[in-house]
Backbone atoms as SQL, in Angstrom:
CREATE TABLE atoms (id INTEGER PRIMARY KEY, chain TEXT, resi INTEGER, resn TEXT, atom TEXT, x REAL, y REAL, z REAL);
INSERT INTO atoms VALUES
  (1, 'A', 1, 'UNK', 'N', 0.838, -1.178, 0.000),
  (2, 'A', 1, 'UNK', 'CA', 0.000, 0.000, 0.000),
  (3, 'A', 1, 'UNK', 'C', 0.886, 1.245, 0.000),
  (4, 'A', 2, 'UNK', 'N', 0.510, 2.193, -1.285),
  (5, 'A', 2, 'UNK', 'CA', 1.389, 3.801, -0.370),
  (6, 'A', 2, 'UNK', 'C', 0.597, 4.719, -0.035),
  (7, 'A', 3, 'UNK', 'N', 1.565, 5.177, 0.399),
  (8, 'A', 3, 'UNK', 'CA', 0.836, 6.535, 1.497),
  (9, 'A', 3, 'UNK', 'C', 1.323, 7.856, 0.709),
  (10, 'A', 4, 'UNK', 'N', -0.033, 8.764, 0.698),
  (11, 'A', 4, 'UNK', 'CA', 0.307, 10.341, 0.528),
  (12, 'A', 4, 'UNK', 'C', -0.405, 11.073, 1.148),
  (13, 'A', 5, 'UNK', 'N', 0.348, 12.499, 1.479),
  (14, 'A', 5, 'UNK', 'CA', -0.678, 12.942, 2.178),
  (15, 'A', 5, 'UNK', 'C', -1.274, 14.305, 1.135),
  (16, 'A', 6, 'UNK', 'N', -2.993, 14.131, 1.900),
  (17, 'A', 6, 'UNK', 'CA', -3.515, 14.913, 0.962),
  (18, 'A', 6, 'UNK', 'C', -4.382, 15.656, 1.840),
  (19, 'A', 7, 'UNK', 'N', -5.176, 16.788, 1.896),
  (20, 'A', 7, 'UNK', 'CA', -5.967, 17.516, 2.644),
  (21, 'A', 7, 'UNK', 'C', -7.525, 16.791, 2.729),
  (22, 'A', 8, 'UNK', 'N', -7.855, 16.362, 3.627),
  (23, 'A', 8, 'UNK', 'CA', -8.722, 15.319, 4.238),
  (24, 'A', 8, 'UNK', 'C', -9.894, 16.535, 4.836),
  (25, 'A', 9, 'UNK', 'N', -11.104, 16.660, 3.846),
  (26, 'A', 9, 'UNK', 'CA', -12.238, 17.641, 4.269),
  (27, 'A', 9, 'UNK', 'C', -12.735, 17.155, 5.725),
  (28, 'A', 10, 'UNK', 'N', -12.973, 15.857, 6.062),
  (29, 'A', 10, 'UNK', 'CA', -13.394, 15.470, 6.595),
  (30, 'A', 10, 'UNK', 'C', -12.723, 15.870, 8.413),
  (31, 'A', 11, 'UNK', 'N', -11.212, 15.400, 8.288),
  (32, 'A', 11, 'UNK', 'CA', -10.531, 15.657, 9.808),
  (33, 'A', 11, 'UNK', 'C', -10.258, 17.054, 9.031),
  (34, 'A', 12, 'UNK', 'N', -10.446, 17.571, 8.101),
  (35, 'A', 12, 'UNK', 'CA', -10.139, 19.295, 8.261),
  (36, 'A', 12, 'UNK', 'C', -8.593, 19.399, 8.400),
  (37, 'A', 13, 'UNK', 'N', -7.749, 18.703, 7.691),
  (38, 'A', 13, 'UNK', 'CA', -6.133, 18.772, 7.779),
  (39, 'A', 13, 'UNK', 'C', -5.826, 17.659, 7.130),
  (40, 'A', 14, 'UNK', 'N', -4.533, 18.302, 6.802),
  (41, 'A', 14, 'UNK', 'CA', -3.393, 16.880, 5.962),
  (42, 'A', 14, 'UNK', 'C', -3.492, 15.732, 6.606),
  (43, 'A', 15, 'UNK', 'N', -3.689, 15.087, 5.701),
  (44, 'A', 15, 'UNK', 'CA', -3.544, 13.376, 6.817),
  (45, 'A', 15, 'UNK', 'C', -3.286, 12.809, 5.453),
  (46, 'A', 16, 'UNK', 'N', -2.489, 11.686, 6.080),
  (47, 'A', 16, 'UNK', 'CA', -1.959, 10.189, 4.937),
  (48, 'A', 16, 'UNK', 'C', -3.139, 9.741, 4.325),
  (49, 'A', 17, 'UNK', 'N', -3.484, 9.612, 3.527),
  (50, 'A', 17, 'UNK', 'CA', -4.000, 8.628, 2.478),
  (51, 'A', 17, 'UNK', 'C', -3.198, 7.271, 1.920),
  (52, 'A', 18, 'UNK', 'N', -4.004, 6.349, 2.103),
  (53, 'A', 18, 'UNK', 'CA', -3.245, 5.029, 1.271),
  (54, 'A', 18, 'UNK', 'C', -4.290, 4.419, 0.281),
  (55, 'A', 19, 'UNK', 'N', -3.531, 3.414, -0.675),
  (56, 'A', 19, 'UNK', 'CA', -4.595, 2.909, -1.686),
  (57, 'A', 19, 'UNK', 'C', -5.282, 1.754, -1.114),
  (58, 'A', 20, 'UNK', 'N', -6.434, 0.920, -0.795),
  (59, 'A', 20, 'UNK', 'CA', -6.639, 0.238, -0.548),
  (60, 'A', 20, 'UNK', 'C', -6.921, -0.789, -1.482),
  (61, 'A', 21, 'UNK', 'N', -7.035, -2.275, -0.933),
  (62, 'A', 21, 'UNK', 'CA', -6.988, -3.216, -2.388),
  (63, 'A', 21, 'UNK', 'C', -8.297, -3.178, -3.167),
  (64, 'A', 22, 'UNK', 'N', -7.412, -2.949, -4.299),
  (65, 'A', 22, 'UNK', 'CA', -8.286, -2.628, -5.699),
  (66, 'A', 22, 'UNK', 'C', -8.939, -3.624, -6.328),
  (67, 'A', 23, 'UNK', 'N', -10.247, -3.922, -6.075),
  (68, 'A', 23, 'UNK', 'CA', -10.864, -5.354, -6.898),
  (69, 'A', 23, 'UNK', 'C', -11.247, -5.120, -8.442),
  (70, 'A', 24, 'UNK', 'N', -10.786, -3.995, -8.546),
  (71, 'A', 24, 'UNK', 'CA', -10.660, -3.596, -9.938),
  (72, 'A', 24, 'UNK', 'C', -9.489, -4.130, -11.000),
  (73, 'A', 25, 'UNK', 'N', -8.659, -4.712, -10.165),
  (74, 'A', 25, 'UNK', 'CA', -7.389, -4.937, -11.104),
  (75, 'A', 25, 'UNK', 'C', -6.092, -3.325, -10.909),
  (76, 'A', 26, 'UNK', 'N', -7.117, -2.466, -10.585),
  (77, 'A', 26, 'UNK', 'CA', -5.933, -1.100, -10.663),
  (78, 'A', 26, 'UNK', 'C', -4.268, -1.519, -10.181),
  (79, 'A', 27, 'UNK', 'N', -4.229, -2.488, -9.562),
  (80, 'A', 27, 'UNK', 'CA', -3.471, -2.057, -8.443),
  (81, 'A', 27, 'UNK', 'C', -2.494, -1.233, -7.920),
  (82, 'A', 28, 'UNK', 'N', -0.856, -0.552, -7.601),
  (83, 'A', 28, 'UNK', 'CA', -0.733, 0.591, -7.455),
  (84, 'A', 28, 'UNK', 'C', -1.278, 1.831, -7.881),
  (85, 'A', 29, 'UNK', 'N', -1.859, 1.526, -8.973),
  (86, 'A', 29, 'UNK', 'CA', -2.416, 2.602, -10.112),
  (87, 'A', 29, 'UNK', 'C', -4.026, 2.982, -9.645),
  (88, 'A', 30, 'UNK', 'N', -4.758, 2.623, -8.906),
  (89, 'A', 30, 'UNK', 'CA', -5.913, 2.303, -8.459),
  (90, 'A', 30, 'UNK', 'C', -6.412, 4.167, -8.043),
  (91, 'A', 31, 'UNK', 'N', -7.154, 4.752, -8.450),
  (92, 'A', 31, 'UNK', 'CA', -8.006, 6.132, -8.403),
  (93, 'A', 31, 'UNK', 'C', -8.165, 6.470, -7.100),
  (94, 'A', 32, 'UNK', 'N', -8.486, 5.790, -6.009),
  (95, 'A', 32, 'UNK', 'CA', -9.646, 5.308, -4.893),
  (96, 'A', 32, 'UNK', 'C', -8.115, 5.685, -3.628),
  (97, 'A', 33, 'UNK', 'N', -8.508, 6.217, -3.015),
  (98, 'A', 33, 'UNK', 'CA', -7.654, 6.682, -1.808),
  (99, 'A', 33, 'UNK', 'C', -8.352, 7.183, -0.780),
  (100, 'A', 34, 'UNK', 'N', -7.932, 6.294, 0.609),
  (101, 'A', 34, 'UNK', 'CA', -8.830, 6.181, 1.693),
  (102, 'A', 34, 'UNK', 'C', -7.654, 7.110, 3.113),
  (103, 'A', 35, 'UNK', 'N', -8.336, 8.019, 3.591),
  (104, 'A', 35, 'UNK', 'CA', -7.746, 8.837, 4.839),
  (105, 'A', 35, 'UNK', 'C', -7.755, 7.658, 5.977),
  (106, 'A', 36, 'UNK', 'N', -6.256, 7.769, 6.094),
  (107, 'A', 36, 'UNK', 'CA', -6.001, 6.728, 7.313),
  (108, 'A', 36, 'UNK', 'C', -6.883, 7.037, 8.347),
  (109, 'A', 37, 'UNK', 'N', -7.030, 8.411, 8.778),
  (110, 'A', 37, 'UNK', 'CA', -7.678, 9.264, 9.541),
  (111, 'A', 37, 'UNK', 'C', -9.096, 8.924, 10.195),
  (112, 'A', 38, 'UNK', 'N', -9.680, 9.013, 9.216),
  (113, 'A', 38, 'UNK', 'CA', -11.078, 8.657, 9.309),
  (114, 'A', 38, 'UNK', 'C', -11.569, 7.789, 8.200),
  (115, 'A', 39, 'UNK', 'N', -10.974, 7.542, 7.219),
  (116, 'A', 39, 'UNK', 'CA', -11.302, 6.725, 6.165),
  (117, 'A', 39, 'UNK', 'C', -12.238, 7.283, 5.111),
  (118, 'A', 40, 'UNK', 'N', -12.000, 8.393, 4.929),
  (119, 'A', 40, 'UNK', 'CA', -13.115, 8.988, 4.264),
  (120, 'A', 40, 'UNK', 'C', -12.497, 8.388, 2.513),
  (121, 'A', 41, 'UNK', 'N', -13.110, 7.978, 1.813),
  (122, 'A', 41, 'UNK', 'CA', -12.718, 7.807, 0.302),
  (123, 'A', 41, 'UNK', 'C', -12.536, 8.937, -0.797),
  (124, 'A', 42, 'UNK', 'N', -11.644, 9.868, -1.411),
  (125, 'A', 42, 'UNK', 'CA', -11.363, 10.193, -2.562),
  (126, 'A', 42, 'UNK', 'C', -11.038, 9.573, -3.439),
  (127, 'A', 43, 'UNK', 'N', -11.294, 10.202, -4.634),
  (128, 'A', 43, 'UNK', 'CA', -10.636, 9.702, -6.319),
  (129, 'A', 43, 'UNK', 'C', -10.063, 10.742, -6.709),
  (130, 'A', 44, 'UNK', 'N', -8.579, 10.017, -7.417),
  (131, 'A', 44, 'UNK', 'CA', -7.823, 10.897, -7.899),
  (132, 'A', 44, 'UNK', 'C', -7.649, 10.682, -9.347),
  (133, 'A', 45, 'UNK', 'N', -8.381, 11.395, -10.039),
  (134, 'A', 45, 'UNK', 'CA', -8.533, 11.532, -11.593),
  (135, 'A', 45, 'UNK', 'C', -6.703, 11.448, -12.188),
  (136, 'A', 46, 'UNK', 'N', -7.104, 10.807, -13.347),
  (137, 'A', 46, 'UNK', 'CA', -5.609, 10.505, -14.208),
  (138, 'A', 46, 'UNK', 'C', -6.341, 10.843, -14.899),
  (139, 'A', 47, 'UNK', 'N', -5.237, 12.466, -15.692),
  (140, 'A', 47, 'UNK', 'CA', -5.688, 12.874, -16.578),
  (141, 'A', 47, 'UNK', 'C', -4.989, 12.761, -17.872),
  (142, 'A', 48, 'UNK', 'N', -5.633, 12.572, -18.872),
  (143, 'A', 48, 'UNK', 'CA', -4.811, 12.176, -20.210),
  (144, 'A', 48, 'UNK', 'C', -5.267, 13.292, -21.198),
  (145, 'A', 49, 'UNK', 'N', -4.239, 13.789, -22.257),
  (146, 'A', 49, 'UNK', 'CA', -4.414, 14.786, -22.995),
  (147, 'A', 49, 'UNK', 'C', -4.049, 14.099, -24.608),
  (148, 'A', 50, 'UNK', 'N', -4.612, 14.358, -25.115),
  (149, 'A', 50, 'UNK', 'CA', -4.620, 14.183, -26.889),
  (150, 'A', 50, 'UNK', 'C', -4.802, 15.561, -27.462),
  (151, 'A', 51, 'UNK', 'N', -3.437, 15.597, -28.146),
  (152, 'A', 51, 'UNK', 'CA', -3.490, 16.835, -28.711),
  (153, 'A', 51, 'UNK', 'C', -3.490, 16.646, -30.154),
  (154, 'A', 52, 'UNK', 'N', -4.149, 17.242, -31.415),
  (155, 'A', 52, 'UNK', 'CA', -4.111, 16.601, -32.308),
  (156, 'A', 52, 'UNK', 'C', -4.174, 17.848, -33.100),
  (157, 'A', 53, 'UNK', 'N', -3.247, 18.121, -33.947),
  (158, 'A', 53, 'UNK', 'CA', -3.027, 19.407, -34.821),
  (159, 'A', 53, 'UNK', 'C', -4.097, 19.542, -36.076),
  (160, 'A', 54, 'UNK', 'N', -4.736, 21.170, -35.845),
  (161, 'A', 54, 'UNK', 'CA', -5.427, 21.126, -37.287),
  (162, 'A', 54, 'UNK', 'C', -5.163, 20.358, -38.599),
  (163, 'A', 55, 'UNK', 'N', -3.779, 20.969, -38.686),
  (164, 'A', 55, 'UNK', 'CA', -3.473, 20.682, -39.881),
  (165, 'A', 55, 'UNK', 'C', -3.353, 19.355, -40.387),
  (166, 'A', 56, 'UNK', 'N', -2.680, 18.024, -39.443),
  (167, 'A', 56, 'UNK', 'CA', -3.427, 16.781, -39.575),
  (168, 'A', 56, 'UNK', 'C', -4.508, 16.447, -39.993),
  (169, 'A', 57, 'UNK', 'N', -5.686, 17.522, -39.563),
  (170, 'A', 57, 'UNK', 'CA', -7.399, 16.696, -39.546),
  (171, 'A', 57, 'UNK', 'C', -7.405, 16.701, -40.722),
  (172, 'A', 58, 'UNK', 'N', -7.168, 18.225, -41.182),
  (173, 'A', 58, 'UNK', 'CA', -7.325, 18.169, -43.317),
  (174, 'A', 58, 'UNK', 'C', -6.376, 17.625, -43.781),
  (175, 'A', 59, 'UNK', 'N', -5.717, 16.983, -43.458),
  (176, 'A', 59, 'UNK', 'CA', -4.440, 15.883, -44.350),
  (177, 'A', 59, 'UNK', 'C', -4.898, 14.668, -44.445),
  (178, 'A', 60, 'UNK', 'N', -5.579, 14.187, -43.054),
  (179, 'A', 60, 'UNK', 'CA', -5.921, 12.845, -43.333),
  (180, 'A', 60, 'UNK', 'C', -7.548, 13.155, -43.979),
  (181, 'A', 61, 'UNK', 'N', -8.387, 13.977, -43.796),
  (182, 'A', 61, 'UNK', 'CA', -9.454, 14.260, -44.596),
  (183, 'A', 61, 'UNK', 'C', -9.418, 14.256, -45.965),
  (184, 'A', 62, 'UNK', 'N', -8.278, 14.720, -46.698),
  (185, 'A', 62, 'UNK', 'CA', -8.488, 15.237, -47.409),
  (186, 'A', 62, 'UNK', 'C', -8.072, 13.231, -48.557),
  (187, 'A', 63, 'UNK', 'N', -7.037, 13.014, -47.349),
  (188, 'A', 63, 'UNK', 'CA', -7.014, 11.693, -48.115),
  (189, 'A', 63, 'UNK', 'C', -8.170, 10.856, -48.184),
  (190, 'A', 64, 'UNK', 'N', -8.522, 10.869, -47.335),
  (191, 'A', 64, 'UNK', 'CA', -10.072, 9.682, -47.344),
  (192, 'A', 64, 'UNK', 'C', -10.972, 10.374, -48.555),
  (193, 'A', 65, 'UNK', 'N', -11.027, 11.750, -48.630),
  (194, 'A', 65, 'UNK', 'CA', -11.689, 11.702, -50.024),
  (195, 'A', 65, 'UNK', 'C', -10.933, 11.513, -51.075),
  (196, 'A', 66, 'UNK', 'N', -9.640, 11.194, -51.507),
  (197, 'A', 66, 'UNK', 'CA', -9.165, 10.778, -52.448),
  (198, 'A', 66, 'UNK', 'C', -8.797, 9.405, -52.809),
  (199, 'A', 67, 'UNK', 'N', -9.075, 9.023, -51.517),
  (200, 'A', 67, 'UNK', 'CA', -9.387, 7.364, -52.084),
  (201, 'A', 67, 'UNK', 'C', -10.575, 6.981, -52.436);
């Protein structure tokens, strides 16, 4: 299990968070983080970015109409 600490609404102060076991398969990687504290549950979003240039969209557009 690891521990971070994160601001816990609940005890109103930093307290450790750890992951608890993930029946999801996540495992280290798992969203779900429980305050040692009081146990209150957060999720911590993984955020992913796709950036994809105009000028690509009409390149590959422009091919699909030319096939």
């Amino acid at each position: 299990m690891s521990e971070r600490e994160l601001y816990c609404d609940t005890c109103e102060g930093v307290e450790p968070f750890e992951a608890p076991p993930c029946a999801d398969g996540h495992g280290a990687d798992c969203p779900e983080l429980v305050c040692t504290g009081c146990g209150a549950a957060v999720l911590v979003p993984s955020v992913v970015f796709h950036l994809a240039c105009p000028s690509d969209r009409r390149a590959r557009t422009a091919h699909r109409r030319a096939a």
